[in-house]
Residue frames relative to the residue before (quaternion, step in Angstrom):
aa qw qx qy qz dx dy dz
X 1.0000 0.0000 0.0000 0.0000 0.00 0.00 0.00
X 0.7882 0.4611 -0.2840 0.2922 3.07 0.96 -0.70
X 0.2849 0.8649 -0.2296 0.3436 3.44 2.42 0.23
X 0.0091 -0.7282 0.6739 0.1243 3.98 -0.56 0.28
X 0.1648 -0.6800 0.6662 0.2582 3.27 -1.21 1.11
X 0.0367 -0.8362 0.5151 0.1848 3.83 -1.04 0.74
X 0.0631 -0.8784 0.4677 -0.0754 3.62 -0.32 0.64
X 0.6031 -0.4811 0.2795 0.5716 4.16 -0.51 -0.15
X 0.5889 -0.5542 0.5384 0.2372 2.72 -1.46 1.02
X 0.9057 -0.1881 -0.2152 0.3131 2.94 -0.84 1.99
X 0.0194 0.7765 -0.4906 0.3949 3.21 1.29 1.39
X 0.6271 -0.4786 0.5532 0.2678 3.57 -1.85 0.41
X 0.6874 0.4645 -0.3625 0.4246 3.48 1.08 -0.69
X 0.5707 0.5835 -0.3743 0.4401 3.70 1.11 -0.43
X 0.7990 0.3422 -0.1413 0.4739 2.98 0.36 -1.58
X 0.6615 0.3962 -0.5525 0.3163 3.40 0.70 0.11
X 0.4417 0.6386 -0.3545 0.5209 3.48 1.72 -0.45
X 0.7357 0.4881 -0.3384 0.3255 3.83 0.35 -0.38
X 0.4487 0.7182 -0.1806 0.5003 2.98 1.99 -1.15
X 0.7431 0.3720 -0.2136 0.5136 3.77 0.75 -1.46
X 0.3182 -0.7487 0.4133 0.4092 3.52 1.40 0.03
X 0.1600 0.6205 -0.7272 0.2459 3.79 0.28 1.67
X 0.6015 -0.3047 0.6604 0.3305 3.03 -2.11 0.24
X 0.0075 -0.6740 0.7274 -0.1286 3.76 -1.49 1.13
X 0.0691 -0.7261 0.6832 0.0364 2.86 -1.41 0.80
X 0.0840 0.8746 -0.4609 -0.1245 4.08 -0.28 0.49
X 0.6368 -0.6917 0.3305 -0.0819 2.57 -1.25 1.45
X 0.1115 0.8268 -0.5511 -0.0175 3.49 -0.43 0.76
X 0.4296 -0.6840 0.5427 0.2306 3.66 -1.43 0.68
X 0.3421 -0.7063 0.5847 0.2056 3.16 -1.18 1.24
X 0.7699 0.2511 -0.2712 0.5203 3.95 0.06 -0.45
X 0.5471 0.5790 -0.4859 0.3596 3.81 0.70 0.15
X 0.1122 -0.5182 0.7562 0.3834 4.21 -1.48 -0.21
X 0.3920 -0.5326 0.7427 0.1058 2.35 -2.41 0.31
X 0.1825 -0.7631 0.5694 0.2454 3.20 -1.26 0.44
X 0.8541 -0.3934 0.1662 0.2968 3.36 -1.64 0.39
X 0.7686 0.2308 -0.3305 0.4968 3.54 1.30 0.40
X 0.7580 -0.5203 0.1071 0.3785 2.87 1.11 1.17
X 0.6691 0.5683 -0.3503 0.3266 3.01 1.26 0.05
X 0.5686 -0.5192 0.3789 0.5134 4.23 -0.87 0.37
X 0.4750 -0.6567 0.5237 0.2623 3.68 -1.19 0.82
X 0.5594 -0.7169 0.3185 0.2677 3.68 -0.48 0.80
X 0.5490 -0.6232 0.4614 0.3121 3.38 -0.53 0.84
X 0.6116 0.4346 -0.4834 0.4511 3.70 0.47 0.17
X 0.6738 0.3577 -0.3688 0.5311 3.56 0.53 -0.38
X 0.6432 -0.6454 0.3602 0.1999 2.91 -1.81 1.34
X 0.7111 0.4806 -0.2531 0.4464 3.51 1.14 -0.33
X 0.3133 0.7173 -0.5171 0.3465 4.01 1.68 0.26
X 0.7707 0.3485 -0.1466 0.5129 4.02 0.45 -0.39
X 0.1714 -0.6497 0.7335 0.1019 3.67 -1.40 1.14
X 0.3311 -0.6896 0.6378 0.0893 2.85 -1.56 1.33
X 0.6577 0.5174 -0.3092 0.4517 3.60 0.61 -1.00
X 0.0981 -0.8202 0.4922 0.2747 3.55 -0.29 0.77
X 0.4205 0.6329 -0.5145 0.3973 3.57 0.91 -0.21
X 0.5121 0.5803 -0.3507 0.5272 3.98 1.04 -0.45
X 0.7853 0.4167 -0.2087 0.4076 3.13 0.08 -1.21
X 0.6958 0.4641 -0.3303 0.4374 3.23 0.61 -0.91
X 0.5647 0.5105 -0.3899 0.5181 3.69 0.78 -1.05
X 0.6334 0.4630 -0.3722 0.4958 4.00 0.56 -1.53
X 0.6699 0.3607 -0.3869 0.5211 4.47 0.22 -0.33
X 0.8308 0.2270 -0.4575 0.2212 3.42 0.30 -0.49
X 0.2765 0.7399 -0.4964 0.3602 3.62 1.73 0.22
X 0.6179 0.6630 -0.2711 0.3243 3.16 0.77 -2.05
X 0.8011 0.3713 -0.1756 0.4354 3.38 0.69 -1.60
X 0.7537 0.3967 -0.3528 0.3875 3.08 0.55 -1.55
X 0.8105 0.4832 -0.1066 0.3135 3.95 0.78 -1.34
X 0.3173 -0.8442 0.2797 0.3292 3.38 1.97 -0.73
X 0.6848 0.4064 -0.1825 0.5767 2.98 1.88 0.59
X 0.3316 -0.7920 0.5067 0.0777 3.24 -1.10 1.13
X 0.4606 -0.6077 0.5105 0.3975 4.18 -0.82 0.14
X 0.3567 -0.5971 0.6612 0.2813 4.34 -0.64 0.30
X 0.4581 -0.5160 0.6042 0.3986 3.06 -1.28 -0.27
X 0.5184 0.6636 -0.3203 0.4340 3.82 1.22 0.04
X 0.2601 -0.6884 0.4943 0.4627 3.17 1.72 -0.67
X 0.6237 0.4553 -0.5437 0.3288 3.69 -0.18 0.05
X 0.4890 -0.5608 0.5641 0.3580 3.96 -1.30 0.98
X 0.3157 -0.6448 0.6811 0.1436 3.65 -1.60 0.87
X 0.1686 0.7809 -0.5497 -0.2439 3.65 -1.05 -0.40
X 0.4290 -0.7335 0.5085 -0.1391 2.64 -1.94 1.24
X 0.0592 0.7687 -0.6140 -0.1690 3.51 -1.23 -0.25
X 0.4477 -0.7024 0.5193 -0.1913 2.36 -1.25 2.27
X 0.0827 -0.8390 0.5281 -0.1014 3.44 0.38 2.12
X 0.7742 -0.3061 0.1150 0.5419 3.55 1.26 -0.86
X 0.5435 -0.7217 0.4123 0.1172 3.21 -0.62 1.30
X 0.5072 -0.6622 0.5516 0.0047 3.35 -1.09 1.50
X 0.4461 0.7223 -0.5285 0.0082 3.44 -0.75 1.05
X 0.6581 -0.7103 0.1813 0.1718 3.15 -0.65 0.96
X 0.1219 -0.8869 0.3945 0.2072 3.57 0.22 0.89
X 0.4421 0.6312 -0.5500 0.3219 3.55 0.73 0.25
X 0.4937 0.7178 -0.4237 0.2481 3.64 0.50 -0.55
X 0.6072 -0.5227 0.5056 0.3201 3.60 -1.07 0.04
X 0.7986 0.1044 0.0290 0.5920 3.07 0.82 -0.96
X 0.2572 0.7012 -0.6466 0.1554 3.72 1.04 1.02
X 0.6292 0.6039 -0.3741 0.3153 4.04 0.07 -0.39
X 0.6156 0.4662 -0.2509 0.5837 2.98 1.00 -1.38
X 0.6595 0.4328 -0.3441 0.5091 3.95 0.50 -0.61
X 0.6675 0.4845 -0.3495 0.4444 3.50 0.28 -0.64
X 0.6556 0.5179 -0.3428 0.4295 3.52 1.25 -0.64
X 0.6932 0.3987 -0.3023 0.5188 3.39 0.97 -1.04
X 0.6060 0.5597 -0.4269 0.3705 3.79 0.49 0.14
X 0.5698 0.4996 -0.3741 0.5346 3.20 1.38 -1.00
X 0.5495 0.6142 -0.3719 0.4273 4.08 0.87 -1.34
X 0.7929 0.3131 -0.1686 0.4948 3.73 0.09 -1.19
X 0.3521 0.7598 -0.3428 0.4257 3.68 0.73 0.26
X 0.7192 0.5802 0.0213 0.3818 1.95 0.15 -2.26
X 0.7704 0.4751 -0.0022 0.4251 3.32 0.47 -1.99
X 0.8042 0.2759 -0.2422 0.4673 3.29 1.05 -0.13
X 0.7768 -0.5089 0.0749 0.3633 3.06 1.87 0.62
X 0.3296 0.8152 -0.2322 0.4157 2.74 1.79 -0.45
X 0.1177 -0.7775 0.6090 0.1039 3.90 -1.03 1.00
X 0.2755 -0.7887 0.5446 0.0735 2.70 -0.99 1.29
X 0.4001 0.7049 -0.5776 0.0969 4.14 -1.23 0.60
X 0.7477 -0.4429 0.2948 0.3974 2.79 -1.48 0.40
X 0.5043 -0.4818 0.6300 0.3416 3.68 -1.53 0.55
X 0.3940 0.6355 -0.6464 0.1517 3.70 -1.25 0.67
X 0.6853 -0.6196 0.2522 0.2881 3.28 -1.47 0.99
């Protein structure tokens, strides 16, 4: 009981977890697009990853503050944005994670820990 299942923000795996009445948490990706049904654009294609983090960040705080992300289709998705996904393999994943928490922050945004 005391488990969160977390998974993509609005995926089959949430909602099928919400359905069984689990705790859920969904999940969005700061350096990832999305495409127009909501799902994360595949890492084979050259456009699955945001380099610019000023993007990204602006794309997380939309996510949170607005519940909706841009496709690469141009058309707005919506979502709910329980906690945000950032990769630590990067070169510069820390330093990013810092300036995400920073601009968060700055636009109001409460930050805490996920707990049951």
């Amino acid at each position: 009981p005391e488990l969160i299942l977390f998974g993509l923000a609005g995926s089959e795996l949430v909602l099928a977890g919400e359905r069984a009445g689990l705790k859920t948490a969904h999940e969005v990706f700061a350096d990832r697009t999305y495409q127009e049904d909501g799902t994360l654009t595949s890492r084979r294609q050259n456009d699955a990853l945001i380099h610019d983090d000023d993007e990204a960040v602006g794309q997380v705080i939309r996510m949170v503050k607005e519940g909706k992300v841009r496709s690469l289709q141009g058309t707005d998705v919506s979502l709910k944005a329980d906690t945000v996904c950032i990769h630590g393999d990067g070169a510069h994943a820390l330093q990013f994670a810092k300036k995400i928490r920073r601009e968060l922050r700055a636009a109001d945004i409460k930050i805490k820990a996920f707990s049951t």
